[in-house]
N, C-alpha and C positions, 0 to 999 in steps of 0.2 A: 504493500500500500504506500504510495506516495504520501512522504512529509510535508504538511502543512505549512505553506510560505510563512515566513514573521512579517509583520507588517512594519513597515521599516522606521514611519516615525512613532510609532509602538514602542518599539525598542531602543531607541534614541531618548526617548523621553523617560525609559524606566529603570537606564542604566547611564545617564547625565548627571543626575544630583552623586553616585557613588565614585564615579569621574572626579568629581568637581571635589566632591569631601576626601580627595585621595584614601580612596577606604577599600583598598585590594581583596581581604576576606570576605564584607559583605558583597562585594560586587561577585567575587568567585560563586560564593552560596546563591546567589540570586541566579546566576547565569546554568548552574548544573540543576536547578529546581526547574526552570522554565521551558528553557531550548536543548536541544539536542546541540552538537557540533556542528552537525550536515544541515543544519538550520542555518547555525549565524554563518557560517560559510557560504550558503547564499545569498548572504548581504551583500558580500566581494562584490557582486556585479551591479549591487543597486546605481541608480542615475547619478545618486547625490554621492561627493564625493565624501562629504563630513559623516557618509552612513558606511561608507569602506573606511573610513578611519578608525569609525568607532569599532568595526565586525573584526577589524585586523586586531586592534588591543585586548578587544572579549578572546578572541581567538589564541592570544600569547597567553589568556589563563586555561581556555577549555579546547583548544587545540589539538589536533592531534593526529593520524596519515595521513585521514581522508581529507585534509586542507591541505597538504602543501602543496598539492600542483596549483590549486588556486591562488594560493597566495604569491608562488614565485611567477604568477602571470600576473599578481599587481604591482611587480619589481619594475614594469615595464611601461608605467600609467603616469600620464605626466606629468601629475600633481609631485612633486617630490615627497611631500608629507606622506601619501598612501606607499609611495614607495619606502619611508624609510620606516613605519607600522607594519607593512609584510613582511618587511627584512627583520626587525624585531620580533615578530611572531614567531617566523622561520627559528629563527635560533633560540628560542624559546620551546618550541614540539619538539628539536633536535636535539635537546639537552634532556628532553623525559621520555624519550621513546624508547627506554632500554626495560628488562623488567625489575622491579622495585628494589633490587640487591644491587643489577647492575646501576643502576641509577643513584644511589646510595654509594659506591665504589665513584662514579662520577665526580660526583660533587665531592668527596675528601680529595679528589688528585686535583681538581681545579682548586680548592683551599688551598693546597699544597705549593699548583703552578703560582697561586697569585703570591705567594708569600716565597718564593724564590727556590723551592727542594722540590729540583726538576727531576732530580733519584725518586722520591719520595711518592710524585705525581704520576713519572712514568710507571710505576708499581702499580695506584691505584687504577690506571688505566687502561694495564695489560688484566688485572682481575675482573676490570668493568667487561671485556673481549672477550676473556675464558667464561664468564659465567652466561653472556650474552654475544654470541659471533654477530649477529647481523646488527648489531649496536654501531651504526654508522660514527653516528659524534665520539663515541667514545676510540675508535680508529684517529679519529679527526684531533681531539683533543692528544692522542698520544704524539703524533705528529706535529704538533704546537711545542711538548717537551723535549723533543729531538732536535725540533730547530735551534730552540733557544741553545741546546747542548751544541750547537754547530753540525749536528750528524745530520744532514744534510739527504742522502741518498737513503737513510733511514726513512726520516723525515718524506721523503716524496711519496717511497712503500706505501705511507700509513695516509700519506693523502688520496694515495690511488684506489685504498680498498674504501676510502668513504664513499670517494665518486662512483666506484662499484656496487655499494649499496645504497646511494641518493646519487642520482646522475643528476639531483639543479642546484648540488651542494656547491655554491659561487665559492664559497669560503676557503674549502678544500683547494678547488680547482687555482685562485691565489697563492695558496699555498704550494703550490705544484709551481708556479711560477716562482715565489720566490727561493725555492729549495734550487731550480737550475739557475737563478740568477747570481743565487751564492756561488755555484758551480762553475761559472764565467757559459754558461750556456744559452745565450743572450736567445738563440732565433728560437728555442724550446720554450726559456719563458715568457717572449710575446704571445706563443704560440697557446700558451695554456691561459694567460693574463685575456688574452681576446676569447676566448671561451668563457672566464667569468663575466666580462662586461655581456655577452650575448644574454645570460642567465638573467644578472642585474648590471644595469646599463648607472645605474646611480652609484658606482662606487668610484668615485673621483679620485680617489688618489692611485689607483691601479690605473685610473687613463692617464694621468703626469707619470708614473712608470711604464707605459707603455710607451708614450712619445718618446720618454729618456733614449729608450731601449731601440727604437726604429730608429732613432737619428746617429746609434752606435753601427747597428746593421749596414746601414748607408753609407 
């Protein structure tokens, strides 16, 4: 049986004051009582664009597969605000789609990466993998601690097996570029850096490294 549309200033109007009161829990509680995901998910297409702004932030709470193709087609809208709400959402689903142990393993190696024990994080990251293989982020985030370590071709490994398991991981696909740019691999990592901007065209500072990098070419 087809899901019942949300009516769009329905929903704008019943999750604005929780917006407004920066009140993340009740807005969570309200959002998992009312709508499905596969609901505010088809807000993404509504006219108005303040109604994909608002579907994109519901969705970095209740988010979850069945969004992300949606959302990394509003990476591509040329509101910049909508795009930088799906880009947040995106990495938002991407950070909880493991199952609750691997996700758990998660978040102590990101504690770990923010606080400098890149040993510490890659541990958490390689258990987030072994308890959960198709844990995309958790691939993605170990290759964030590789890099920073300068392991470089390590590092690319672990970005390749994300984009093997999320092929519109922009993030990853970056990452691929700057791992051959440490490399001196300059026409690889246009080659991958222009693949993320396809995904999402709003990441600006990967197109100032792509120009650097075509006027090396040259």
């Amino acid at each position: 049986m087809a899901l019942k549309e949300i009516d769009p200033a329905e929903f704008v109007a019943s999750v604005q004051p929780m917006l407004e009161a920066q009140n993340p829990s009740a807005l969570l509680k309200l959002l998992e009582s009312r709508w499905t995901c596969e609901q505010i998910t088809g807000l993404l297409f509504a006219d108005c664009c303040d109604v994909r702004k608002i579907a994109a932030v519901a969705l970095a709470l209740v988010g979850s597969r069945c969004s992300i193709e949606h959302l990394a087609a509003q990476l591509k809208h040329p509101d910049p605000v909508v795009n930088q709400m799906a880009e947040h959402a995106l990495w938002a689903i991407w950070l909880r789609l493991g199952t609750p142990e691997a996700n758990h393993q998660l978040c102590r190696g990101t504690r770990a990466l923010n606080r400098g024990d890149y040993d510490q994080a890659f541990t958490h990251f390689t258990n987030a993998i072994e308890i959960d293989p198709s844990f995309a982020e958790a691939y993605n985030q170990r290759a964030i601690a590789r890099f920073l370590q300068d392991r470089y071709d390590e590092s690319l490994e672990d970005c390749a097996r994300t984009v093997e398991r999320m092929p519109c991981h922009f993030g990853a696909l970056a990452g691929m570029g700057h791992c051959h740019g440490h490399s001196g691999r300059v026409a690889e990592a246009v080659e991958c850096y222009v693949k993320a901007l396809e995904i999402n065209p709003g990441l600006t500072g990967i197109k100032q490294v792509v120009s650097e990098f075509q006027k090396k070419l040259v």
